[in-house]
C-alpha positions, 0 to 999 in steps of 0.5 A, spaced: 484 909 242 476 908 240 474 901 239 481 899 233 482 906 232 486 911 235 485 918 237 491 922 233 493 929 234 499 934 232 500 940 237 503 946 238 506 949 245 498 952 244 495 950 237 492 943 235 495 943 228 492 937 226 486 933 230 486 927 226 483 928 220 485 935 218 490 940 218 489 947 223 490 952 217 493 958 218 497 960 224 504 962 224 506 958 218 502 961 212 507 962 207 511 955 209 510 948 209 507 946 217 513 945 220 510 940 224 506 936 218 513 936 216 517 933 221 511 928 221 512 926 214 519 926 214 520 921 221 514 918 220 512 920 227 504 918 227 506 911 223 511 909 229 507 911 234 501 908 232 505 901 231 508 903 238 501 902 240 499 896 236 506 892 239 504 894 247 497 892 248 497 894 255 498 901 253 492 905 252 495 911 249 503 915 249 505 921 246 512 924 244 515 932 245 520 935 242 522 940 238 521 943 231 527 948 229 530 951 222 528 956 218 522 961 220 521 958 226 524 963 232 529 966 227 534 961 228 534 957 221 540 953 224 543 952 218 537 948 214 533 950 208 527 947 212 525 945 219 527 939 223 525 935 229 528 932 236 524 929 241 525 930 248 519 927 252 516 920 251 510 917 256 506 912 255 499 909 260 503 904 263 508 909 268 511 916 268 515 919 264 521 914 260 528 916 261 532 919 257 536 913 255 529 908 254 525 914 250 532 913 246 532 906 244 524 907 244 525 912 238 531 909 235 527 903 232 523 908 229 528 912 227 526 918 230 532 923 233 532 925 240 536 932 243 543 930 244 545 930 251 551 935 253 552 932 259 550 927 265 550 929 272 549 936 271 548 941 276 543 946 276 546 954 277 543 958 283 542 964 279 539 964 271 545 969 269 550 963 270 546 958 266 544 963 261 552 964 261 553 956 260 547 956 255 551 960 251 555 959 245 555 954 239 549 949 239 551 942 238 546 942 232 549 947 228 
């Protein structure tokens, strides 16, 4: 934040697509609607993350991850006719990473869905054959 503005920026794994005033053209996305812009604009991210700040004034900034998905993203269009979102991550200046359950009811008041938890207590496999074996399968968004 400087001064009563905040320093905003939508980014990719490796691109900033938006820095606050315009949007990155180009890019994967030439022929379809930014995907991230999308999810934006349909779950008001920016808008709740900006109210978040103003109703934690001890916080000097947080940021939230997820995951886009849907149609022409990684060739698994999941059913939609668009993209979608989920988060996954949610920190803030005043401490580490949330938990799962404190991003959830977080985001909850702001509408923003989060990625379903499959299971609790979950023990990794020693080998990347076994979870990829347990990854496949149905996913539970589709």
């Amino acid at each position: 934040m400087h001064g009563n503005k905040y320093q905003v920026y939508i980014c990719s794994r490796n691109v900033v697509v938006f820095d606050g005033t315009k949007v990155k053209e180009g890019g994967y996305y030439k022929d379809i609607e930014n995907p991230y812009m999308a999810s934006d604009k349909q779950y008001n991210i920016l808008t709740s993350l900006t109210d978040y700040m103003n109703n934690h004034k001890d916080t000097k900034w947080c940021y939230l991850q997820g995951e886009t998905f849907g149609k022409n993203i990684q060739k698994r269009d999941y059913g939609l006719k668009g993209t979608d979102f989920r988060a996954f991550t949610f920190v803030d200046s005043t401490r580490p990473r949330y938990t799962y359950s404190e991003m959830k009811e977080i985001l909850d008041n702001y509408n923003i869905p989060t990625v379903p938890i499959l299971q609790t207590g979950f023990i990794l496999p020693y080998s990347c054959d076994r979870l990829l074996d347990y990854a496949g399968g149905k996913s539970k968004i589709d």
